[in-house]
ZADO-1210 file (C-alpha; in nm, 4 decimals, padded with zeros to 6 digits):
<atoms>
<atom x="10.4168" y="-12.6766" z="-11.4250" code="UNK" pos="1"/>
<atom x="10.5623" y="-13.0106" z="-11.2920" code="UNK" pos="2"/>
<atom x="10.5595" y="-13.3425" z="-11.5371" code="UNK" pos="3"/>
<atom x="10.3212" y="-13.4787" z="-11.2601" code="UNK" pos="4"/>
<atom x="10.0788" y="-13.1574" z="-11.2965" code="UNK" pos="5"/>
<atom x="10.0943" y="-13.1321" z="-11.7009" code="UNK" pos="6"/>
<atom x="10.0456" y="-13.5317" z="-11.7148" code="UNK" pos="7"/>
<atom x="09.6350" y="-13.4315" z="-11.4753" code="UNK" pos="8"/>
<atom x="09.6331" y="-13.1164" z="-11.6637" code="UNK" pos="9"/>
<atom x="09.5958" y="-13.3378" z="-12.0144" code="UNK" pos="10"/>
<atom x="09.4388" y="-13.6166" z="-11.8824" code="UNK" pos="11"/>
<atom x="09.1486" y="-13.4033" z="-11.7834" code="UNK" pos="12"/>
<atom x="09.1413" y="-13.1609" z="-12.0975" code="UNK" pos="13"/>
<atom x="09.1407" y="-13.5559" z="-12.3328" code="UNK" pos="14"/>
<atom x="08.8093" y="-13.6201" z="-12.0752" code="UNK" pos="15"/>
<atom x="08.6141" y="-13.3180" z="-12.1342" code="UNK" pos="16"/>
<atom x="08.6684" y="-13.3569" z="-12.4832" code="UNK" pos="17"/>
<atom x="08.5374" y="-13.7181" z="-12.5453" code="UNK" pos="18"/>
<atom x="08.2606" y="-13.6369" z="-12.3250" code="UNK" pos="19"/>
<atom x="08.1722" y="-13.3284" z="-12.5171" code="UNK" pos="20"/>
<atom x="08.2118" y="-13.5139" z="-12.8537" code="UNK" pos="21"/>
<atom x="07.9867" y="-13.7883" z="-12.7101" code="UNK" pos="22"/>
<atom x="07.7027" y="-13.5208" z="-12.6269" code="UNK" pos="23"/>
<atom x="07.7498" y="-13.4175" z="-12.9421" code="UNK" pos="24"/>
<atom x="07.6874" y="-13.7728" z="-13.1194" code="UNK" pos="25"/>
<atom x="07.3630" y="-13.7937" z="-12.8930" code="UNK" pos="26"/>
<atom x="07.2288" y="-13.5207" z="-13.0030" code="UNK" pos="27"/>
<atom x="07.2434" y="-13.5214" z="-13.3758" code="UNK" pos="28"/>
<atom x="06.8886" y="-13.6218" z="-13.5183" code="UNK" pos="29"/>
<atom x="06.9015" y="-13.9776" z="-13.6768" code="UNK" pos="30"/>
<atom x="06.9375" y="-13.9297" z="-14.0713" code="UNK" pos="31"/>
<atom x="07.1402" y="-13.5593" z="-14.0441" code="UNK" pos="32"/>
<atom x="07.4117" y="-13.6866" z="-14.2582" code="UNK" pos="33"/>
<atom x="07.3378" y="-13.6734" z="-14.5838" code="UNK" pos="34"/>
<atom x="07.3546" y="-14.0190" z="-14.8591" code="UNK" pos="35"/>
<atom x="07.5090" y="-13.9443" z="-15.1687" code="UNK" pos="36"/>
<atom x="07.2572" y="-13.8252" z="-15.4268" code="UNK" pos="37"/>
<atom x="07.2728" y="-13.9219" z="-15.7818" code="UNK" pos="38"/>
<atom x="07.5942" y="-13.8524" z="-15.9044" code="UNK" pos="39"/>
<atom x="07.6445" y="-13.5977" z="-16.1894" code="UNK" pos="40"/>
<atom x="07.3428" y="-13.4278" z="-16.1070" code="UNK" pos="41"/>
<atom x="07.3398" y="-13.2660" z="-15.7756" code="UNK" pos="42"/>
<atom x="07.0161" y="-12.9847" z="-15.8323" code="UNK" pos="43"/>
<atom x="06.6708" y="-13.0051" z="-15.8005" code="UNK" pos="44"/>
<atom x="06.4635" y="-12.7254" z="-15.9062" code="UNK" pos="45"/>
<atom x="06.0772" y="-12.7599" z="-15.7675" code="UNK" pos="46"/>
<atom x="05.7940" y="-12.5435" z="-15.8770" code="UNK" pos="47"/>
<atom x="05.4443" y="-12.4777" z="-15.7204" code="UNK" pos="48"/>
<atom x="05.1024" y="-12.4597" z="-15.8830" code="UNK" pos="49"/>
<atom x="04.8271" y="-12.2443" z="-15.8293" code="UNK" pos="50"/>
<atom x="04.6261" y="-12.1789" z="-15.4757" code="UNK" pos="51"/>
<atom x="05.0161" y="-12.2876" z="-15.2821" code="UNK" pos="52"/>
<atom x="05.3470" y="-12.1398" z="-15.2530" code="UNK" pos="53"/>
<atom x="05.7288" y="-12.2551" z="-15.2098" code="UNK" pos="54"/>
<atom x="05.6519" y="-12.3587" z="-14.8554" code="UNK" pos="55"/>
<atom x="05.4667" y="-12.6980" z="-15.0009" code="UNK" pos="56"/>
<atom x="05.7476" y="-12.8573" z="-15.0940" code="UNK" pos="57"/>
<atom x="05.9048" y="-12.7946" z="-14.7215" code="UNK" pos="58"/>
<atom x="05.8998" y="-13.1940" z="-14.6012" code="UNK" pos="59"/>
<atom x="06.0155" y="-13.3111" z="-14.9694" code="UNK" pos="60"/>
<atom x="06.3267" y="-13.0667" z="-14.9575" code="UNK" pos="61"/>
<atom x="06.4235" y="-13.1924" z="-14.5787" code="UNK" pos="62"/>
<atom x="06.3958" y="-13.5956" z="-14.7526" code="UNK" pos="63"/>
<atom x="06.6278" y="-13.4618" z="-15.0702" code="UNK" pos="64"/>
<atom x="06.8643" y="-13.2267" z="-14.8714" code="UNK" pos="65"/>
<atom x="06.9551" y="-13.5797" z="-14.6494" code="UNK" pos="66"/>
<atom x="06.9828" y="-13.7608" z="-14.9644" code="UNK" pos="67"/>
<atom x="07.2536" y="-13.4897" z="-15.1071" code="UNK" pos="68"/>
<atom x="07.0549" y="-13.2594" z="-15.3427" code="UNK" pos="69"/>
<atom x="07.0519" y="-12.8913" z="-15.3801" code="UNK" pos="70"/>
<atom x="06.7274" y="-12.8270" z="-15.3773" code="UNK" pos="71"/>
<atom x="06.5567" y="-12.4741" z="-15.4568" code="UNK" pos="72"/>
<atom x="06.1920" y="-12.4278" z="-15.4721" code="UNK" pos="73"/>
<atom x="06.0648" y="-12.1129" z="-15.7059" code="UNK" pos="74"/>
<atom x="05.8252" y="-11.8771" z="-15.5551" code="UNK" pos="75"/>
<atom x="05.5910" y="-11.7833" z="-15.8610" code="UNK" pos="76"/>
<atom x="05.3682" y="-11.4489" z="-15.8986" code="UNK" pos="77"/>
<atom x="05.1170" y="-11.6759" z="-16.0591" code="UNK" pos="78"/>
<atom x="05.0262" y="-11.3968" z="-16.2500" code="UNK" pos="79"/>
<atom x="05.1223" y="-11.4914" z="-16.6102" code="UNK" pos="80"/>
<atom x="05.2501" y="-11.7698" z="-16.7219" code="UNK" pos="81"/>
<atom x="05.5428" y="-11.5286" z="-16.9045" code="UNK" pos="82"/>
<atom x="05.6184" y="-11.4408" z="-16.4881" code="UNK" pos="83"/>
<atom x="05.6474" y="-11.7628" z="-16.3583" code="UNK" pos="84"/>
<atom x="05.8611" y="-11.8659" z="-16.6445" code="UNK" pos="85"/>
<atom x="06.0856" y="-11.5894" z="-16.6070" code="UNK" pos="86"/>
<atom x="06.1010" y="-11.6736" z="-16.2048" code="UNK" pos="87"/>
<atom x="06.1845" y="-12.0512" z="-16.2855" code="UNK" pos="88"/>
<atom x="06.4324" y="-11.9383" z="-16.4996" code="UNK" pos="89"/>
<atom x="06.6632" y="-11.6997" z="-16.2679" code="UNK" pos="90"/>
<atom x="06.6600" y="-11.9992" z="-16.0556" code="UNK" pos="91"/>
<atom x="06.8277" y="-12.2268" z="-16.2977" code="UNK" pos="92"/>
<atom x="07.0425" y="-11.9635" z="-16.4002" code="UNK" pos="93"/>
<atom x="07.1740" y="-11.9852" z="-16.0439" code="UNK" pos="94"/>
<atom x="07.2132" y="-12.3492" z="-16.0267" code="UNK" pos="95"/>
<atom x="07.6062" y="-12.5213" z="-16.0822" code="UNK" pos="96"/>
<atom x="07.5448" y="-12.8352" z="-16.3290" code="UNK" pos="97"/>
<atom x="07.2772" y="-13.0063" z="-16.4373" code="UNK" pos="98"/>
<atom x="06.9188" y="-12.9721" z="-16.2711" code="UNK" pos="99"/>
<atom x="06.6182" y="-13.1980" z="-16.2914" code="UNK" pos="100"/>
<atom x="06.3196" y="-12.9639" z="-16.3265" code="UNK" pos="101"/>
<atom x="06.0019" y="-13.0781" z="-16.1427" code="UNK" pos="102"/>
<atom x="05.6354" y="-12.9019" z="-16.1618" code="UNK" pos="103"/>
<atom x="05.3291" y="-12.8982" z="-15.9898" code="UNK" pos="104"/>
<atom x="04.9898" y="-12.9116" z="-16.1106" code="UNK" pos="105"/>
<atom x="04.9738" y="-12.5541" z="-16.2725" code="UNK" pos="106"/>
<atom x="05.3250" y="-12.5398" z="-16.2811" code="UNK" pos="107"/>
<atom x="05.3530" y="-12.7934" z="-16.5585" code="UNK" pos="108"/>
<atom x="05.3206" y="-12.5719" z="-16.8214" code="UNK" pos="109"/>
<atom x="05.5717" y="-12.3451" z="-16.6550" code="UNK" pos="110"/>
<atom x="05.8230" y="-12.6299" z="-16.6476" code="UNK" pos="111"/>
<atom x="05.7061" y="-12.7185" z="-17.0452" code="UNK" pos="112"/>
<atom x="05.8342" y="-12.3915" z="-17.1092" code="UNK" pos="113"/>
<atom x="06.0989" y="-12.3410" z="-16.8638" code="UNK" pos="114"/>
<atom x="06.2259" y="-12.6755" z="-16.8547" code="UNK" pos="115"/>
<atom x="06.3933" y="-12.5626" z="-17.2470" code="UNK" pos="116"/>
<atom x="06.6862" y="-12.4643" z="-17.0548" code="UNK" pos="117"/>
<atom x="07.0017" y="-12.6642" z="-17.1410" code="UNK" pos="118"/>
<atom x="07.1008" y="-12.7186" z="-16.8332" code="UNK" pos="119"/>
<atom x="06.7577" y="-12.9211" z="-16.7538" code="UNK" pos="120"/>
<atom x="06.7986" y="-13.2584" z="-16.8024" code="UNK" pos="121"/>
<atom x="06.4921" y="-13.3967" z="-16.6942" code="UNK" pos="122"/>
<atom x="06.1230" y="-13.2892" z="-16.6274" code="UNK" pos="123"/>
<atom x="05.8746" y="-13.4358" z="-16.3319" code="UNK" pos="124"/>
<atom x="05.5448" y="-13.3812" z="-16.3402" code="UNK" pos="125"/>
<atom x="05.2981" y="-13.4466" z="-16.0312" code="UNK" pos="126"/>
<atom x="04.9299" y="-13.4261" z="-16.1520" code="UNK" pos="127"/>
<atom x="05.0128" y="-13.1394" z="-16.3550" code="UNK" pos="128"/>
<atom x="04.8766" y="-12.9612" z="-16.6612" code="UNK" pos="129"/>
<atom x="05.1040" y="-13.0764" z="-16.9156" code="UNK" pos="130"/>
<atom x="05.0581" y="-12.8025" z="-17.2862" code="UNK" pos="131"/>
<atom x="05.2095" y="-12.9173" z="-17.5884" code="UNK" pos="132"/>
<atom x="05.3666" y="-12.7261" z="-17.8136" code="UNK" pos="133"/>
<atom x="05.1541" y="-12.3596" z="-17.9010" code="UNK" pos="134"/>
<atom x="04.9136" y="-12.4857" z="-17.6862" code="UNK" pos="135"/>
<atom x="04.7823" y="-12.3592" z="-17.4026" code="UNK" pos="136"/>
<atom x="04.6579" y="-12.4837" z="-17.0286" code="UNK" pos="137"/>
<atom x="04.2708" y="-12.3848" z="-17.1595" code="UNK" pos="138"/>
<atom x="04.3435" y="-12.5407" z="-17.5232" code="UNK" pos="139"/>
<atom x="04.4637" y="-12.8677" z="-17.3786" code="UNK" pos="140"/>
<atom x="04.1373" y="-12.8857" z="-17.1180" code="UNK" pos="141"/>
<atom x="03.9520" y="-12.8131" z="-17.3903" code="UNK" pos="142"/>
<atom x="04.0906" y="-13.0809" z="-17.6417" code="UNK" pos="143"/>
<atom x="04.0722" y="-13.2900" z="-17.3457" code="UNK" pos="144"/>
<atom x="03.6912" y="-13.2235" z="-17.2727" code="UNK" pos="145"/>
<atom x="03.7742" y="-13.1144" z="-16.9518" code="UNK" pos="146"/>
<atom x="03.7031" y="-12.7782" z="-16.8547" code="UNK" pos="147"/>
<atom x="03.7835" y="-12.5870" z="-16.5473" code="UNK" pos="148"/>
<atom x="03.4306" y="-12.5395" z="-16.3529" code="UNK" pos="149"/>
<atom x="03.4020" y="-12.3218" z="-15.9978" code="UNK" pos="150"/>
<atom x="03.6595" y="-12.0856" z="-16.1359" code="UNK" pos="151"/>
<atom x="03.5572" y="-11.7363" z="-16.1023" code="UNK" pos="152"/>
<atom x="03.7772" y="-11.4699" z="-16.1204" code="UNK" pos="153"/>
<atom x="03.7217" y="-11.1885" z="-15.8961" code="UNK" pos="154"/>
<atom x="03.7035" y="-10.8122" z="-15.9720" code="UNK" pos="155"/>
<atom x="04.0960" y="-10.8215" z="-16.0001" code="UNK" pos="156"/>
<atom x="04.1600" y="-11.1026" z="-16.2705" code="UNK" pos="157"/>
<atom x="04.2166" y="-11.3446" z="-15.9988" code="UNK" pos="158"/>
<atom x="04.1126" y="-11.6849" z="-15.8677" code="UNK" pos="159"/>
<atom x="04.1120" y="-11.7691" z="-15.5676" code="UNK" pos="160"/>
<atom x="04.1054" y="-12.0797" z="-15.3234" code="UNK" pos="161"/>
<atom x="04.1042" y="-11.9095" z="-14.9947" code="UNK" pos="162"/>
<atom x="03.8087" y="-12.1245" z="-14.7446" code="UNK" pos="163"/>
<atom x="03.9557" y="-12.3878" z="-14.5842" code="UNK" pos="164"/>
<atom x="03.6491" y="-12.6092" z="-14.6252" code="UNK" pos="165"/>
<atom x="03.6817" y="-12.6245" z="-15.0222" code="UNK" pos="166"/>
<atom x="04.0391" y="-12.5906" z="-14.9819" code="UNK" pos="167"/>
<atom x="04.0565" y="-12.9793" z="-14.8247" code="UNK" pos="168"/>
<atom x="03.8242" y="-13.0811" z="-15.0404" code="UNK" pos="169"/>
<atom x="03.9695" y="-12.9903" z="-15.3916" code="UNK" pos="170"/>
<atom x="04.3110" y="-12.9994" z="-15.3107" code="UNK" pos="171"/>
<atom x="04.3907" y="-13.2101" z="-14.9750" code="UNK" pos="172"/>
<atom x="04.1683" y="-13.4209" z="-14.9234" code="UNK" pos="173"/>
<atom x="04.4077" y="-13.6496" z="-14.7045" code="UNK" pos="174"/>
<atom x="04.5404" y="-13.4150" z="-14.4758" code="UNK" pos="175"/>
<atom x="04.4625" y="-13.3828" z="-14.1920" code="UNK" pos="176"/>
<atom x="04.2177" y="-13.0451" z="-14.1468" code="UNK" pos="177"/>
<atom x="04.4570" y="-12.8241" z="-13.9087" code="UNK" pos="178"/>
<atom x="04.6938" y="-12.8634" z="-14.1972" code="UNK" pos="179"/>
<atom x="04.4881" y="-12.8093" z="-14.4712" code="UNK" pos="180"/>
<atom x="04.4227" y="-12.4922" z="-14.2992" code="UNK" pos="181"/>
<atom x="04.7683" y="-12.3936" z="-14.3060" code="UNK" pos="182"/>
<atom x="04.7976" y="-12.4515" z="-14.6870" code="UNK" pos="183"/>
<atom x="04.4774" y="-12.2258" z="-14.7837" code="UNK" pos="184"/>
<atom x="04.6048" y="-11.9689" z="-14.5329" code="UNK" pos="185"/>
<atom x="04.9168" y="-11.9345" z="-14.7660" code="UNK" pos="186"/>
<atom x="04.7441" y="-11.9833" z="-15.0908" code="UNK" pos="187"/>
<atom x="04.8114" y="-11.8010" z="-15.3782" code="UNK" pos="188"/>
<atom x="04.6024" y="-11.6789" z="-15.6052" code="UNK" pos="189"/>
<atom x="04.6462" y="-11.7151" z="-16.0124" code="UNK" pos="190"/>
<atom x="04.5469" y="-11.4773" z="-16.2562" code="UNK" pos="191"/>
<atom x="04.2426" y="-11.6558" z="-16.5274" code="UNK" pos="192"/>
<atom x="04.4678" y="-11.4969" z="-16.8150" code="UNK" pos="193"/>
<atom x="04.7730" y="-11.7332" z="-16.7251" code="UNK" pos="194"/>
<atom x="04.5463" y="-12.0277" z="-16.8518" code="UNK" pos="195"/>
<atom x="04.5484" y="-11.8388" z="-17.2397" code="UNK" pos="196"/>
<atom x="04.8962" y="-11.8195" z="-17.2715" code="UNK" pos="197"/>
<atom x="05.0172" y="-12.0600" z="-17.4557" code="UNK" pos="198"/>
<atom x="05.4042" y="-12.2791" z="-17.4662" code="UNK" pos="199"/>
<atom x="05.6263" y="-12.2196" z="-17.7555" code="UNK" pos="200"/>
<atom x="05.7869" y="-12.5270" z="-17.7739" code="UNK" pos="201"/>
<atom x="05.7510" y="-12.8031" z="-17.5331" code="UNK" pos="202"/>
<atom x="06.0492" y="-12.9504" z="-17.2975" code="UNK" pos="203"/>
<atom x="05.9031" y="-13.2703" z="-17.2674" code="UNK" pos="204"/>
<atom x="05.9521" y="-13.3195" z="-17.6804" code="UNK" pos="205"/>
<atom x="06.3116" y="-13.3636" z="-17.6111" code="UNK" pos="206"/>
<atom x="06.4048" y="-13.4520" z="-17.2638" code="UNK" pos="207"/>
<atom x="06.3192" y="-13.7808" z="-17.0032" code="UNK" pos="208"/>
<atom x="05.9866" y="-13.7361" z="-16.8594" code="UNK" pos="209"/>
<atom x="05.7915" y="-13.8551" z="-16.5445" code="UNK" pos="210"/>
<atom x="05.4649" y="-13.8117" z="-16.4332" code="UNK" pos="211"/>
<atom x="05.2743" y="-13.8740" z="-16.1095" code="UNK" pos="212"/>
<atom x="04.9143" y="-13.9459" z="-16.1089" code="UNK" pos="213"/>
<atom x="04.7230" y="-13.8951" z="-15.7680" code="UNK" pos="214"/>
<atom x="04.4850" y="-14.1357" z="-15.8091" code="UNK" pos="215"/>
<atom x="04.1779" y="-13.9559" z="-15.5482" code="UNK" pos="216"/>
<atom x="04.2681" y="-13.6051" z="-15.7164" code="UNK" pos="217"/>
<atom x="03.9696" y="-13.3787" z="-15.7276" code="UNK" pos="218"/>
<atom x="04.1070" y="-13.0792" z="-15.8820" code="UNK" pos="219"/>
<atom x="04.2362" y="-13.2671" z="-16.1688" code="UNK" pos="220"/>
<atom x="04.0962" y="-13.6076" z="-16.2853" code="UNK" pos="221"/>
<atom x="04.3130" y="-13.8817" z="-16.2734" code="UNK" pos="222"/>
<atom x="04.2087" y="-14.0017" z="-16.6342" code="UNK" pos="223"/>
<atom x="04.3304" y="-13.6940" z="-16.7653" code="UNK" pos="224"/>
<atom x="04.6438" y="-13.7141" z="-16.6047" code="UNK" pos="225"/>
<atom x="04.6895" y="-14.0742" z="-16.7132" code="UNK" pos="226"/>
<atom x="04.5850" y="-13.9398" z="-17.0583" code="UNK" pos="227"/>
<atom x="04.8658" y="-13.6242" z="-17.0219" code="UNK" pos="228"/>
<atom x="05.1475" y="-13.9343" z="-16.9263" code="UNK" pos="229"/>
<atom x="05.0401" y="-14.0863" z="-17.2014" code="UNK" pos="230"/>
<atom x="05.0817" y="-13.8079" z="-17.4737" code="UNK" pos="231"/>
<atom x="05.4046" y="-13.7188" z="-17.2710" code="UNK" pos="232"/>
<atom x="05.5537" y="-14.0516" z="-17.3043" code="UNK" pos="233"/>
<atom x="05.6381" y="-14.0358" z="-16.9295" code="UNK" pos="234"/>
<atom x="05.7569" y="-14.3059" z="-16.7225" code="UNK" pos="235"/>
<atom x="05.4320" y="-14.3126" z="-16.5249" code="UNK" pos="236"/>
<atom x="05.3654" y="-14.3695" z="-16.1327" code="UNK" pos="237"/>
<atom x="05.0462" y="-14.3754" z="-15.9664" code="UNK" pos="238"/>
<atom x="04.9818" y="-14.2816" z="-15.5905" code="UNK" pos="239"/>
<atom x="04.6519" y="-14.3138" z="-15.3966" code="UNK" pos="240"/>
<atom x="04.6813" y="-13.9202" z="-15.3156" code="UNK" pos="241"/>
<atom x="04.5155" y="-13.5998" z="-15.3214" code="UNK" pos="242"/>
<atom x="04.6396" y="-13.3021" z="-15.5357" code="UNK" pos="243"/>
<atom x="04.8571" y="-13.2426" z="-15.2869" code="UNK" pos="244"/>
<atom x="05.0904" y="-13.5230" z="-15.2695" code="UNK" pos="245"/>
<atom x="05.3857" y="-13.3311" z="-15.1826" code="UNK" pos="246"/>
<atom x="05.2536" y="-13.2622" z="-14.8517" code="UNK" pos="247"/>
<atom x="05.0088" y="-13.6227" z="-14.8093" code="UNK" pos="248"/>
<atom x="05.2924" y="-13.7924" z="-14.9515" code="UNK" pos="249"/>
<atom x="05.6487" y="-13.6393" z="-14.9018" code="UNK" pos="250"/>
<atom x="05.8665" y="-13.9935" z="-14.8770" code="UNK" pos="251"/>
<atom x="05.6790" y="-14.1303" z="-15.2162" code="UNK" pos="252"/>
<atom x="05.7413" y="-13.7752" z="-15.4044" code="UNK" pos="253"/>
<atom x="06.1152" y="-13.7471" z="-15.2791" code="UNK" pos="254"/>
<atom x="06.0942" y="-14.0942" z="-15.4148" code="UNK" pos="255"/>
<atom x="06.0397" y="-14.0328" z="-15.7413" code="UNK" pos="256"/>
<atom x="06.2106" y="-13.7707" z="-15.7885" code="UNK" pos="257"/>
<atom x="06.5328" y="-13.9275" z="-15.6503" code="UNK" pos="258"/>
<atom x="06.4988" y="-14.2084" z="-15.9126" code="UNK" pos="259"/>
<atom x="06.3995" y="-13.9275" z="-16.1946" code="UNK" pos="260"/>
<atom x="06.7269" y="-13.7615" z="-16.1192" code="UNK" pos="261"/>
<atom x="06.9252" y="-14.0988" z="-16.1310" code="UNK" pos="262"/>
<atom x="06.7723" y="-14.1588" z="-16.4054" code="UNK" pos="263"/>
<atom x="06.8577" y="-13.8602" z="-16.6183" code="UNK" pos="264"/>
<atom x="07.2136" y="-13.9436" z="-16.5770" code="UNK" pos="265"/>
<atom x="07.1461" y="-14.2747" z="-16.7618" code="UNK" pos="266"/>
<atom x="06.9639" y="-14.0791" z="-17.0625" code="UNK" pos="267"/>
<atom x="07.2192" y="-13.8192" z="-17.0967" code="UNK" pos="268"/>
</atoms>
């Protein structure tokens, strides 16, 4: 190859490069590249209540994945609370470094217990059921004078929340309908004895805690969640959402728990 042919020869490979590197810039979705997350603690470990599964937190994880976060969401049995427990916990087993724990609804007395784990270092709740200490999710409605109504177990032990009529109504009331269908499609049941079982000792006792109220909840009353922030000593936020805020609301919950985990740094 002449000097003449190599000179053409590289001047055409440098052109197919910057115009393949310029395609490539085009087509890369605006906010791919993740912002650096809170430093020191990189994890976020999300759990799901009763009637949903992993696949609720879906938008939330794409908002904390851009911000930097490892983010795992347990898939609970909702069959005891001993199970779900013992599912949160194999997940933080797994994680490298500190982990901010955050629950859902029925899966705030999984966290209570769960969240015990030294490598938790903080605990979010978002209109969940919040035990104390040897107390369980049916003692603390009950001291609360709030018992669970419309929830009959079927032949099996279980409760379900399977029409997509009630479905929107108790849960999502501000999604839109084809979505709320989605959600009681992949609804999980819970078993009635997981509400007896009580905590042993309570995570929030000892470790920064924040709580989300949805304000037009109808499966849990916002004045009993207010009351639960209270007894928690969380650092409270209230959000005009349904019980499903995670999926009404997925910037204003990735929100939260963005500052929660910055947060915990500061506490440690």
């Amino acid at each position: 190859m002449t000097p003449t042919m190599f000179r053409r020869a590289w001047s055409g490979w440098l052109r197919t490069m910057a115009a393949a590197a310029a395609l490539a810039v085009a087509v890369v979705p605006q906010g791919a590249y993740a912002e650096p997350g809170a430093p020191g603690l990189r994890n976020i470990v999300l759990v799901h209540g009763a009637f949903a599964d992993g696949s609720s937190w879906s938008e939330v994880i794409a908002i904390l994945q851009r911000k930097g976060y490892r983010v795992t969401a347990v898939q609970n049995a909702l069959t005891s609370l001993a199970d779900d427990v013992a599912a949160t916990r194999r997940v933080l087993d797994r994680q490298k470094g500190d982990v901010l724990l955050v629950g859902h609804s029925w899966a705030g007395a999984v966290v209570t217990e769960a969240g015990n784990a030294p490598n938790v270092k903080g605990l979010v709740y978002l209109s969940a059921l919040v035990p104390d200490s040897n107390e369980s999710v049916s003692d603390l409605l009950t001291r609360l004078h709030a018992p669970m109504q419309g929830l009959t177990p079927d032949g099996n032990g279980l409760i379900w929340l399977d029409d997509p009529a009630a479905y929107r109504q108790v849960m999502a009331g501000d999604v839109p309908s084809a979505k709320a269908r989605l959600l009681a499609a992949v609804q999980q049941p819970i078993a009635a004895g997981a509400f007896g079982e009580k905590v042993s000792h309570a995570a929030w006792r000892d470790k920064p805690t924040w709580y989300l109220v949805t304000g037009n909840d109808h499966a849990l009353p916002p004045a009993v969640q207010r009351e639960l922030a209270k007894e928690t000593g969380a650092h409270r936020v209230t959000l005009a959402s349904s019980h499903m805020s995670m999926v009404s609301h997925p910037a204003d919950v990735a929100r939260l728990i963005d500052r929660a985990a910055r947060d915990s740094i500061e506490h440690q």
